[in-house]
ZAMARGU-4260 file (C-alpha; in steps of 0.2 Angstrom, whole numbers, plus 5000, padded with zeros to 4 digits):
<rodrens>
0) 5061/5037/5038 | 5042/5045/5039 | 5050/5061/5036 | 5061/5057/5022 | 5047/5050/5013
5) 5035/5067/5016 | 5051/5078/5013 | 5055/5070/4997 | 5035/5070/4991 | 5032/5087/4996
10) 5049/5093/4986 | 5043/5083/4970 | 5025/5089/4971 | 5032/5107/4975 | 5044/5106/4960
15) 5031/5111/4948 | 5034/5129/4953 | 5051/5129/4948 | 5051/5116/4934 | 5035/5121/4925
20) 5036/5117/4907 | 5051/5108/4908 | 5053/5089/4901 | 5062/5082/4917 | 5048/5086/4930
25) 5030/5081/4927 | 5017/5078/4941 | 4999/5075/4940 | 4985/5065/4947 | 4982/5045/4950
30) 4969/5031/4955 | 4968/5014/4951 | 4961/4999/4962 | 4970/4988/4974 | 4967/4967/4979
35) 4976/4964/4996 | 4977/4947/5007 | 4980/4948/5024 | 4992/4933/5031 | 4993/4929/5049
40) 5007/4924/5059 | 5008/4916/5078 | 5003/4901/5087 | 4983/4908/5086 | 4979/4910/5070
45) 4989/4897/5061 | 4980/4883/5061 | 4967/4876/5049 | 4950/4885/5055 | 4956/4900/5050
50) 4955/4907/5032 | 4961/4925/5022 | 4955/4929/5007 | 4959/4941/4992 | 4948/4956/4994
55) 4949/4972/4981 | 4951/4992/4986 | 4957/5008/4978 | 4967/5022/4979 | 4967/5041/4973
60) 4979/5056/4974 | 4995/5066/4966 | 5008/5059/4959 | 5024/5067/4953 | 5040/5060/4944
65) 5057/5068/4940 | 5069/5062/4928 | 5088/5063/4928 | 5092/5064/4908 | 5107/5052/4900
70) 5109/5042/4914 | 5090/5037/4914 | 5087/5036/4932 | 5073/5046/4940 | 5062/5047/4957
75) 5041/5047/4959 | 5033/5049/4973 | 5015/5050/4977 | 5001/5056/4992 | 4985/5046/4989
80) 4971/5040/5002 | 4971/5023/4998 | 4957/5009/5005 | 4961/4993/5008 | 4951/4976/5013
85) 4955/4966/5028 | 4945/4947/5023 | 4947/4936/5038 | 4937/4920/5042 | 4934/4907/5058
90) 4921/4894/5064 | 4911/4900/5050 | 4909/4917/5054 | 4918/4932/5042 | 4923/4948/5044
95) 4928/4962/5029 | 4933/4977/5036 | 4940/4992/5028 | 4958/4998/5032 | 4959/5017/5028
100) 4977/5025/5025 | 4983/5041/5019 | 4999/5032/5010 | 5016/5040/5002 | 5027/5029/4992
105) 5042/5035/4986 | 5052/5026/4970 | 5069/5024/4964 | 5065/5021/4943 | 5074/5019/4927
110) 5064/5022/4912 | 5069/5009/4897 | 5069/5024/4882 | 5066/5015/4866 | 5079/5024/4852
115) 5062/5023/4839 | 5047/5024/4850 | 5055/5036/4864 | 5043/5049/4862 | 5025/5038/4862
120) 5032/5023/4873 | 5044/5021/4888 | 5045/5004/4898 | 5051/5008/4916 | 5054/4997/4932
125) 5055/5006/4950 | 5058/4999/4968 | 5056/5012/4985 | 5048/5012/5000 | 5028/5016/5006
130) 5024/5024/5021 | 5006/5020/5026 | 4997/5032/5039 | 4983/5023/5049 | 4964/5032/5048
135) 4953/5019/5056 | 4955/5002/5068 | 4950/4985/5060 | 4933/4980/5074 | 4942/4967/5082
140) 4927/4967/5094 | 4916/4966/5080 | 4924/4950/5073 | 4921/4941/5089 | 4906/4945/5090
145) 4903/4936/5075 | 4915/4920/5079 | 4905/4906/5092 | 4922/4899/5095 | 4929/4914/5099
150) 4918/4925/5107 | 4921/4919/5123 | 4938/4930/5122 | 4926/4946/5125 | 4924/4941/5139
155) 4934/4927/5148 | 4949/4930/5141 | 4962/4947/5144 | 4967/4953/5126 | 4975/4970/5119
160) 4974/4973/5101 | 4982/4986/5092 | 4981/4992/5075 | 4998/5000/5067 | 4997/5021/5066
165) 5008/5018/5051 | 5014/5003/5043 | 5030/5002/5030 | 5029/4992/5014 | 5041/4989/4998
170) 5036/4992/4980 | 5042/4982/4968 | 5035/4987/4949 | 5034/4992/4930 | 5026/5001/4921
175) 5026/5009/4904 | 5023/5029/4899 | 5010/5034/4885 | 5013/5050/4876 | 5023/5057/4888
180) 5004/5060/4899 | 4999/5044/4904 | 5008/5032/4915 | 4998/5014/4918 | 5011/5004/4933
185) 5007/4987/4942 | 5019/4986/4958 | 5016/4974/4973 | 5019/4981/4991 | 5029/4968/5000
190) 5025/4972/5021 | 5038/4976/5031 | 5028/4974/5046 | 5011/4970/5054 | 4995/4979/5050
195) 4987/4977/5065 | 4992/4963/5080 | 4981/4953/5093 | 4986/4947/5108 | 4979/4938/5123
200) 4985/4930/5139 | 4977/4914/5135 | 4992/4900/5130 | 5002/4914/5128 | 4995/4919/5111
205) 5002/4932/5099 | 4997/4934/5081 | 5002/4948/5070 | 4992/4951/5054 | 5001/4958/5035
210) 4992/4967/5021 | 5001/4962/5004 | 4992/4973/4993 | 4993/4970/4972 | 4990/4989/4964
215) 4986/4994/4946 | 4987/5012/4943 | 4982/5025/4930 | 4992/5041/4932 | 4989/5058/4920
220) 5003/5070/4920 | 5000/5087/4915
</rodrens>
């Protein structure tokens, strides 16, 4: 699926070489800011001492977008380094830490053209899969560290911890096209799995820990 997603972005991106000028094919360049919350799930982490917050990132790259005309039905895809923030709390004690991903999301859309406004407006909802490239570990040791009733786990206690070297999500969206250049979208990415997991032999403990992340995004399209 990794592939797919990278073989369909680079052939969008790549398109411009082919396509240039033409009104079905437009790429450009993208940024906007991110809030995520992390959620955690197993018989450690679910009780009341521990609390996720909201925490904001951003996001930067290329985008691209090609449109099937008539039927109104189109692809985007994107390569962006995207920063996201992991806000976990315990005892007291609180961690932030920052979740680095190179991240591809690639969209199914259909643009909503507007008989009237067609050339200065177009609504658009999209839905696709994003494939997020791990760059850093969240410091479990770190957090710990910083958690009195926990930090015994250092060093009583055996644990393996293990952050995700990619992690898939699902986009759902909208959006709206200005002026043919400027695209402003909102999506949220839905986790398909666990960002990052602990686990330790102590009462058989296992948690797992998703990233829902809400993004708003500006977009400029040469």
């Amino acid at each position: 699926m990794k592939r797919i997603c990278l073989l369909l972005t680079g052939a969008l991106l790549s398109s411009n070489c082919v396509m240039a000028g033409s009104d079905i094919f437009h790429w450009g360049i993208t940024a906007g800011g991110n809030i995520s919350k992390v959620r955690g799930t197993g018989s450690g982490f679910m009780d009341t001492g521990w609390k996720y917050d909201s925490s904001g990132g951003y996001f930067v790259g290329f985008s691209a977008r090609l449109s099937i005309p008539i039927v109104n039905f189109g692809l985007d895809a994107s390569f962006t380094y995207s920063q996201e923030m992991a806000d976990i709390a315990s005892n007291g004690a609180n961690i932030m830490d920052k979740l680095r991903y190179f991240s591809i999301p690639v969209h199914l859309r259909y643009d909503f053209e507007l008989p009237v406004l067609s050339g200065l407006v177009i609504p658009y909802a999209f839905v696709g899969p994003e494939c997020n490239l791990s760059l850093n570990d969240f410091d479990v040791n770190e957090f710990f560290r910083k958690d009195p009733g926990s930090s015994r786990l250092l060093n009583e206690v055996d644990f393996d911890y293990l952050t995700k070297d990619q992690v898939w999500k699902l986009d759902l969206g909208f959006g709206v096209i200005l002026f043919s250049h400027f695209q402003v979208s909102y999506f949220y990415a839905v986790p398909l799995e666990s960002s990052f997991r602990f686990k330790t032999v102590y009462d058989d403990t296992s948690d797992h820990f998703r990233l829902g992340t809400h993004h708003i995004g500006l977009t400029y399209f040469f």
